[in-house]
Residue, then its C-alpha position, 0 to 999 in steps of 0.5 A: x225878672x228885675x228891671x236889672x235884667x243882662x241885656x244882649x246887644x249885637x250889633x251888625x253894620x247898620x243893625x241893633x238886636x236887643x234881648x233880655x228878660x226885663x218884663x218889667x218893660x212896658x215893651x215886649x217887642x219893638x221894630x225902629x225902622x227894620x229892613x232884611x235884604x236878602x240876595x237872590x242868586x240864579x242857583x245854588x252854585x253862583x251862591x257858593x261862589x259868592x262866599x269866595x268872590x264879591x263879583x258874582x251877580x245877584x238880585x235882592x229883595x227886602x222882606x221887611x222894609x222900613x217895618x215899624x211896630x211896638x207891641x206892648x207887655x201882654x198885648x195879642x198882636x196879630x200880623x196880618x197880610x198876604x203870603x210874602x208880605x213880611x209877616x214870618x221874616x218879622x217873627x224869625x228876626x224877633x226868635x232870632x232865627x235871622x237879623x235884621x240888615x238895618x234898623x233896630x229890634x228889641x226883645x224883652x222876655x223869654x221867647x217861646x216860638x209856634x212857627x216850624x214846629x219840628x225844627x231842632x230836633x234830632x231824628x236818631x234821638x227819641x221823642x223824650x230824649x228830644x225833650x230832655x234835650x231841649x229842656x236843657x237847650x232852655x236852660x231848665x234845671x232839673x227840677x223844672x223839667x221833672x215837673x214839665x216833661x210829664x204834662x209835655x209827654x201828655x199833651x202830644x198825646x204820643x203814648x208808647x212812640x214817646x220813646x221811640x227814634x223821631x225818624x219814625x214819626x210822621x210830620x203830624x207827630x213832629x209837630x204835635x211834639x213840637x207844639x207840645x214843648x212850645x206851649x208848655x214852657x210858660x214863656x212870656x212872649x209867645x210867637x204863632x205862625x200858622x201853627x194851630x192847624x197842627x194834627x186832625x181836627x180834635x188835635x187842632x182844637x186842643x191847640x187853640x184850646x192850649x194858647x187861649x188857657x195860656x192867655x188867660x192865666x198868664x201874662x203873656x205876650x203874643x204875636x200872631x200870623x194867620x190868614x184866617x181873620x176869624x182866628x186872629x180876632x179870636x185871639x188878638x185885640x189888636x191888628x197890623x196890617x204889612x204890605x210888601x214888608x212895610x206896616x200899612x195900617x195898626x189898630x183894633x183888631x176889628x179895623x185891621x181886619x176890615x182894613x186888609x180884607x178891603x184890600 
């Protein structure tokens, strides 16, 4: 992808979003000051109303405060922090599942996301449907998905169900389906939230297999959350700690570690 890249800027208040797929850019991803606020209402039915009046109460919570981070092209970056801590609301504003309320986000690279693996898909279409499916969601021509669908189809390893309606597979075949797509489409960021415990414990070891063959051969960025240290210094070589949705140490992946686990 050329330096000339068409970049997309969305702009909401006091927010900038930045995406392209410019990877001749030295940055993959970069946080300038973010906060998401999110509004807390008593029930489902104060939020309803609040679509309509400006006078229903609530409380609000920032996810991300003041969050700060650049992680460069073809660096692994681990997340690390306690549950709440910001680290999955970062990895949905950089997929752009969510925006930020302030602050800046850039993006440059095409992003392919290992967080809720069975998200998007249609359960009264087949699993191979689903696939054509988002192979042209991802704008795949057709030689492309010729090619990948065959090596998707085998590492989900779902056989005859393949061509079965996806509301018949469990949550396991879901998510073996969606990390199969997820990992194939040779991306160059790749974003991982706790999603290598997919399946049993010989489908669970294909997949760290999977993101470290994807490492190694090609140049891809990654962004990692896990609560397992061993994993994270497995596969990243370097560290942020965050804290109440501010980043609190950056460093090796070692000192990051050391410096979350003394916490």
């Amino acid at each position: 992808m050329s330096s000339k890249a068409v970049s997309t800027v969305t702009r909401l208040g006091e927010a900038t979003v930045i995406r392209d797929e410019d990877v001749s850019n030295p940055i993959a991803i970069r946080f300038d000051h973010v906060r998401k606020t999110y509004k807390l209402f008593k029930n489902d039915r104060q939020r309803l109303l609040a679509t309509f009046s400006k006078r229903v109460k609530y409380d609000t919570i920032n996810a991300n405060d003041d969050l700060s981070f650049i992680c460069r092209r073809g660096e692994s970056l681990a997340l690390l922090g306690d549950n709440g801590a910001g680290k999955s609301t970062a990895l949905k504003m950089i997929t752009g599942v969510c925006f930020p309320t302030s602050g800046s986000v850039e993006v440059h690279g095409r992003v392919s996301a290992l967080l809720e693996l069975s998200a998007g898909f249609d359960a009264k279409l087949s699993g191979m449907e689903n696939i054509q499916m988002r192979c042209q969601l991802w704008g795949l021509s057709k030689e492309e998905s010729e090619e990948l669908i065959p090596e998707i189809v085998e590492f989900s390893e779902l056989g005859r169900y393949i061509d079965q309606p996806l509301r018949t597979y469990s949550s396991g075949m879901k998510a073996r389906l969606g990390f199969a797509f997820a990992s194939s489409i040779r991306p160059d960021i790749l974003v991982v939230d706790e999603a290598l415990s997919v399946g049993d414990r010989k489908f669970s070891k294909k997949c760290r297999n999977k993101v470290r063959d994807i490492m190694a051969k090609e140049d891809v960025t990654v962004l990692f959350v896990t609560h397992s240290t061993n994993m994270a210094k497995e596969f990243c070589q370097n560290g942020i700690v965050i804290q109440r949705g501010h980043a609190v140490f950056s460093g090796t992946i070692g000192d990051a570690i050391d410096f979350y686990t003394k916490q």
